[in-house]
N, C-alpha and C positions, 0 to 999 in steps of 0.2 A: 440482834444477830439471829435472829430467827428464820430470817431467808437463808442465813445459809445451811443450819441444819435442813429444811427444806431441800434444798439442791445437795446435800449429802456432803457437806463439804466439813471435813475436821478438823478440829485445834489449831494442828501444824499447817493448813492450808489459808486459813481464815482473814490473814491478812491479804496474802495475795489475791485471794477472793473480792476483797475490800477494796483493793487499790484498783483492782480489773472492771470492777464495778464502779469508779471514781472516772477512772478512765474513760469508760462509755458514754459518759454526762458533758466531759471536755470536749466537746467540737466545735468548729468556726459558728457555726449557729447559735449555740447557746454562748457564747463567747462576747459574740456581736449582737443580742438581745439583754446585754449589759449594761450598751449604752444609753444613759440620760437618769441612770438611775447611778447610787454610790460609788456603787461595786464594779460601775463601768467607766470611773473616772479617769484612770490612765489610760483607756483605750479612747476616750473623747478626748483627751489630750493630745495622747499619738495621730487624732486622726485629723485635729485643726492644726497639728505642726504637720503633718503631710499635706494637707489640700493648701496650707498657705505655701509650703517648698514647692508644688508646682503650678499654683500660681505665678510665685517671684521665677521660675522657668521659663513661664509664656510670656511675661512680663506685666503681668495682670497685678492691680492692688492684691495685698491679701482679703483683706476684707469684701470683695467682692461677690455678688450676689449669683447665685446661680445659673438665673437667664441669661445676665450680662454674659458671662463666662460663654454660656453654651453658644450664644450670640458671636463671641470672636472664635471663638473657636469651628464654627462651620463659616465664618467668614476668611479665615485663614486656611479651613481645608479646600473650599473653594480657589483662592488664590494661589495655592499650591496646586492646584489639580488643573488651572488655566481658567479656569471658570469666572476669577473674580476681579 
């Protein structure tokens, strides 16, 4: 607790101090540099049940590889746009 006497900050503020400074560290960045390690494991979950939900959308296996995807996918923005 030494930063916050540093910053002048007393007894009765200390927690809030605490929390506000908890809060600074919480953003989508550090958030999503979670993933593949423990601590990121409900977010690697959340993110193979979202990329499989819009796969079964476009009608793509879930399992699907990347290029493939990217592959129908400017094949059909193509076909959409007259192109294909």
């Amino acid at each position: 607790m030494h930063f916050l006497r540093i910053l002048g900050v007393g007894p009765g503020r200390r927690q809030e101090a605490i929390a506000a400074a908890l809060l600074e560290q919480r953003t989508l960045t550090a958030l999503y540099n979670t993933r593949g390690r423990p601590e990121g494991a409900s977010l690697d979950h959340l993110r193979a049940a979202l990329d499989a939900a819009v796969a079964a959308a476009y009608g793509f296996p879930a399992d699907i590889a990347e290029e493939e995807a990217l592959s129908r996918l400017l094949a059909l923005n193509q076909a959409r746009a007259g192109r294909g």
